[in-house]
N, C-alpha and C positions, 0 to 999 in steps of 0.2 A: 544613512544606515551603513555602519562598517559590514562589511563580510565577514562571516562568522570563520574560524580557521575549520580546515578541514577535517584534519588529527585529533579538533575537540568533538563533532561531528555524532551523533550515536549510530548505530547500525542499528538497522528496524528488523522487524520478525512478525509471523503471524502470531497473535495471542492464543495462551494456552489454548487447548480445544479444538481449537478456528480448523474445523476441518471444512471448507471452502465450497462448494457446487454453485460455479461459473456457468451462464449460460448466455451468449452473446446474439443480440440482434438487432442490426445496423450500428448505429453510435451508441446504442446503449447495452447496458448489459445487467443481469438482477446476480444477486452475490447472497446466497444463501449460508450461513452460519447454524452448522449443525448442533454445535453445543446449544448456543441460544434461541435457535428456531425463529431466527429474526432473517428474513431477507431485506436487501438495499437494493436500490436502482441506483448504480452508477454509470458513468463516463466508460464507453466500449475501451478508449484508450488506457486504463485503467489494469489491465486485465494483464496485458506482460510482466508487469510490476509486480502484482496480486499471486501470480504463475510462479511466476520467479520465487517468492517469500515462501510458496507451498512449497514447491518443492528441494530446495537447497537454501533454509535461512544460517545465519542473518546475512543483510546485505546491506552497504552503506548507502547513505543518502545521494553519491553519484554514480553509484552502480544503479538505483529506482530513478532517478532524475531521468538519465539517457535510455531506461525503459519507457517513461512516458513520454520522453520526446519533450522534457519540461526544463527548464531552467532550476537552481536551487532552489528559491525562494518559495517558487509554486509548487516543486518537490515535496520541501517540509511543510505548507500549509496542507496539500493533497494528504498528506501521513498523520497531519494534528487531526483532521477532519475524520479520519479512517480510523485512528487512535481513538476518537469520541464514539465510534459504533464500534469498539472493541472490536474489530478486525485485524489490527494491528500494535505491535508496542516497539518503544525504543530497547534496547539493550545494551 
């Protein structure tokens, strides 16, 4: 698999709405989405990343990588996965 360039790279954002209520306990943490009224259980490590997009978006895929302590790869799979619960989009 080549490595994708960087400069092609999208910068990610909360999706429209995604007004966010975090609540963390232990390794996990539930992520409630006010527009859609849909909560998720995710990964507690999850949540800087998450932090970060609420409050000052967009941010590049190596700016959210070094938030979850994650390599690329697993960066952008974390973001595809987040992107299918409309948590998040590219821009």
């Amino acid at each position: 698999m080549t490595p994708a360039d960087p400069a092609t790279l999208p910068a990610w954002t909360l999706t429209y709405g995604a007004d966010l209520s975090i609540r963390v306990w232990g390794e996990d943490c539930l992520v409630h989405h006010a527009l859609s009224n849909d909560t998720h259980r995710l990964a507690a490590w999850l949540v800087p990343a998450l932090e970060r997009l609420a409050a000052q978006p967009p941010a590049s895929l190596d700016e959210l990588a070094a938030l979850m302590d994650a390599d690329h790869e697993t960066a952008a799979d974390v973001l595809q996965q987040l992107q299918q619960l409309s948590l998040v989009q590219p821009c």
